[in-house]
MILUM-80431 format. One line per 10 residues: number of its first residue (from 1); their letters; for each residue y negated, x, z of C-alpha. Coordinates in steps of 0.1 Angstrom, whole numbers, plus 2048, in hexadecimal, padded with zeros to 3 digits. Each point is the difference from the previous one (the first is absolute). Layout:
BEGIN
NUM) a) Y,X,Z ~ ...
This chain:
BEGIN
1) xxxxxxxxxx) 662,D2B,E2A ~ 825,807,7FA ~ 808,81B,817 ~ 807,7F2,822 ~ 7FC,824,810 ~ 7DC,800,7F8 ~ 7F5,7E0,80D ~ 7F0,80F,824 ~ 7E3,813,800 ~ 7E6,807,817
11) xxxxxxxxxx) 7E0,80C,7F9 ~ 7EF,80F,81D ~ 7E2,81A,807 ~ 807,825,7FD ~ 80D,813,821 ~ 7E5,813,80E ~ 80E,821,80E ~ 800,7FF,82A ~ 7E8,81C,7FE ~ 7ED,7ED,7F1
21) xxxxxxxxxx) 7FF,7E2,810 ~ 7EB,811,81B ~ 7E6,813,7EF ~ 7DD,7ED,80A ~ 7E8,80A,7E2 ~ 7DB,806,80C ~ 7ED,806,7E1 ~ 7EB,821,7FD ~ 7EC,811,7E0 ~ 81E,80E,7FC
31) xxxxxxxxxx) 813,7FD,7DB ~ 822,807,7FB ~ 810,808,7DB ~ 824,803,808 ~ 80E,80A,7DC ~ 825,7F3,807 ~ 824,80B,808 ~ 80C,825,7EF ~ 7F6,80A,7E1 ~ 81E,81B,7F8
41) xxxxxxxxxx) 81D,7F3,7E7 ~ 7EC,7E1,7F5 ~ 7F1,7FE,7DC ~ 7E0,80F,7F7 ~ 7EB,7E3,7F8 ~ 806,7F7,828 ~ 7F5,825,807 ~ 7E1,7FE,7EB ~ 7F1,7DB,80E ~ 806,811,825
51) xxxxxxxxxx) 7EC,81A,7F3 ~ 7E4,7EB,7EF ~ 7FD,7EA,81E ~ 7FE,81D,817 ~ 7E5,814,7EA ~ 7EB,7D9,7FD ~ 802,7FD,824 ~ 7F0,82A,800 ~ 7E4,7F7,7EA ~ 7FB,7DE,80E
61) xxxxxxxxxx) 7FC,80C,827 ~ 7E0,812,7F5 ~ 7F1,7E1,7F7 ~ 80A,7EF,822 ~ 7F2,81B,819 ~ 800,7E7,81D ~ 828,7FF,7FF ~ 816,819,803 ~ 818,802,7DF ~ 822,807,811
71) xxxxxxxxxx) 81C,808,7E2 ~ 822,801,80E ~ 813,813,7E5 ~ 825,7F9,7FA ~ 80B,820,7FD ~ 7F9,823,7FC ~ 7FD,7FE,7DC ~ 7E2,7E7,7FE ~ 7EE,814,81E ~ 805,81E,7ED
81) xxxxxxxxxx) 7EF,7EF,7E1 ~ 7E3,7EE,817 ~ 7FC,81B,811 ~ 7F2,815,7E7 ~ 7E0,7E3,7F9 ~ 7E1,805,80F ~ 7FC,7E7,819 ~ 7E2,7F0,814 ~ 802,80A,827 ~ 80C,7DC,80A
91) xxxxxxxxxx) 821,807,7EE ~ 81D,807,817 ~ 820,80A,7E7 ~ 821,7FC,817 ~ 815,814,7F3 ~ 823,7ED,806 ~ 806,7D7,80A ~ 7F4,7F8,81D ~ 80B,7E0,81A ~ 7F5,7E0,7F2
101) xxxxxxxxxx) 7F7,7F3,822 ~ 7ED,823,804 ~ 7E2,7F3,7E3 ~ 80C,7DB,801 ~ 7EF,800,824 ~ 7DC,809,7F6 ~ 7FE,7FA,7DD ~ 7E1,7F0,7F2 ~ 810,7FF,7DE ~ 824,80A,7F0
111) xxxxxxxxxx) 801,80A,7E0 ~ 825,801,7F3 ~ 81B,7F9,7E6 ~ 80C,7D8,801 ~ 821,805,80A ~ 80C,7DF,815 ~ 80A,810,81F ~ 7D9,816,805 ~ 7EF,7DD,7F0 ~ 814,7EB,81B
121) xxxxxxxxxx) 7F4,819,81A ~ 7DD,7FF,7F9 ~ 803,7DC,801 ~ 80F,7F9,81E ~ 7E6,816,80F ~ 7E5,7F2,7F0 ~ 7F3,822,7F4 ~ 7EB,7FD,7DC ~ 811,815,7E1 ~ 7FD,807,7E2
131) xxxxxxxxxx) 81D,801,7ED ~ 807,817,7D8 ~ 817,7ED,7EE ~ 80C,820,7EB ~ 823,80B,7F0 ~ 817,7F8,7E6 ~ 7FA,7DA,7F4 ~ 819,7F3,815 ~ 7F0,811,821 ~ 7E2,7F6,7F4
141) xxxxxxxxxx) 80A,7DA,800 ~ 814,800,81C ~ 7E1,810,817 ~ 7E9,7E8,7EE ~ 819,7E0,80C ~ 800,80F,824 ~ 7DA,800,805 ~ 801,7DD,7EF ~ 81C,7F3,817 ~ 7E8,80B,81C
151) xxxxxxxxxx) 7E6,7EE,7F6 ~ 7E9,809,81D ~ 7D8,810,7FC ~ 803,81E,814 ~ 818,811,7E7 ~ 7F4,805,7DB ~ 80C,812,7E3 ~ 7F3,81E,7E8 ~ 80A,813,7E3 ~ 804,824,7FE
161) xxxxxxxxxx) 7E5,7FE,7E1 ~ 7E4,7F2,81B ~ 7E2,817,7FA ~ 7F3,814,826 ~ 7E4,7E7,802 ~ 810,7E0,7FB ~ 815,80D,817 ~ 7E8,809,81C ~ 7F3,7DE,7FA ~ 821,7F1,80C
171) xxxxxxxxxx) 807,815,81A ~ 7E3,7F8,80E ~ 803,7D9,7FC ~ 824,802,80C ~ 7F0,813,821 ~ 7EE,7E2,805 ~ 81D,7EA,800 ~ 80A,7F1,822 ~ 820,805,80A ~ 819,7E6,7F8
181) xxxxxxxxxx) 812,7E5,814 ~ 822,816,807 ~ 81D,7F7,7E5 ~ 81F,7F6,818 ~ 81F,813,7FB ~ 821,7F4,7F4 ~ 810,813,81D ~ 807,7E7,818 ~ 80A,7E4,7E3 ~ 817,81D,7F1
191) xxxxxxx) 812,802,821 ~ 800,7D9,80B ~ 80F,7FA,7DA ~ 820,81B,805 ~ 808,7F6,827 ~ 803,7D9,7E9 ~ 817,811,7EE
């Protein structure tokens, strides 16, 4: 109210990366768990949900035979770990990140972190999620707020305490979701509102 340098904001959509912006998502029976950025020189806790998510999404896939369970590992580290597991035959481990637009364009399902840049994604494609809210209390609240903000039915959220059934259950729910009305991206706004400038 008092500082004159902070009286002009404007709220807009995320930008959608370009790559992005052309993927066309025909959904398949297949899942995709895609366990997040790097997970070398960040804090344990953030190690240990990766892993947790990654060894739920193991035990889970042999309860969803009719999909195939694809676990897109972050790093070498978290492969290494999964890797070890028994794993039913429709698990595919990747062992290193793959191209969003690579799973983006035939996934059933996404299974991820709730970071806002992978949420807005999945939005704007209209893909269904599911989303761990997991971290320190702060992560935990800011992820919680970006599924909120969304406020759309084709992305939900989960624990990391979820037991393999429950989950299965909402995997396969979320499968049944249609896809969404595509979210519009702030890219075009973003630009429009700097040429005013």
């Amino acid at each position: 109210d008092k500082d004159s340098r902070y009286n002009k904001f404007l709220s807009i959509n995320t930008i959608i990366r370009s790559e992005i912006i052309g993927v066309e998502n025909v959904p398949t029976n297949n899942i995709y768990c895609v366990l997040g950025g790097g997970t070398v020189n960040v804090g344990q806790l953030f190690v240990d949900s990766t892993i947790t998510i990654g060894q739920l999404c193991q035990k889970v896939a042999s309860l969803l035979p009719q999909y195939t369970m694809h676990i897109v590992c972050s790093s070498q580290n978290i492969f290494n770990v999964l890797n070890r597991n028994s794993s039913s035959e429709n698990v595919v481990l990747h062992d290193e990140i793959i191209p969003a637009e690579q799973y983006y364009c035939n996934a059933g399902l996404v299974i991820t972190r709730s970071g806002r840049n992978t949420l807005s994604e999945l939005a704007y494609l209209g893909i269904p999620a599911i989303s761990f809210v997991s971290g320190c209390s702060y992560r935990k609240i800011e992820q919680t707020n970006n599924i909120n903000d969304l406020n759309i039915s084709t992305i939900v959220a989960a624990n990391n305490d979820i037991s393999p059934v429950a989950f299965a259950d909402l995997c396969q729910k979320m499968m049944q979701v249609k896809k969404g009305e595509p979210m519009l991206p702030g890219n075009d706004e973003a630009i429009k509102s700097i040429l005013h400038l």
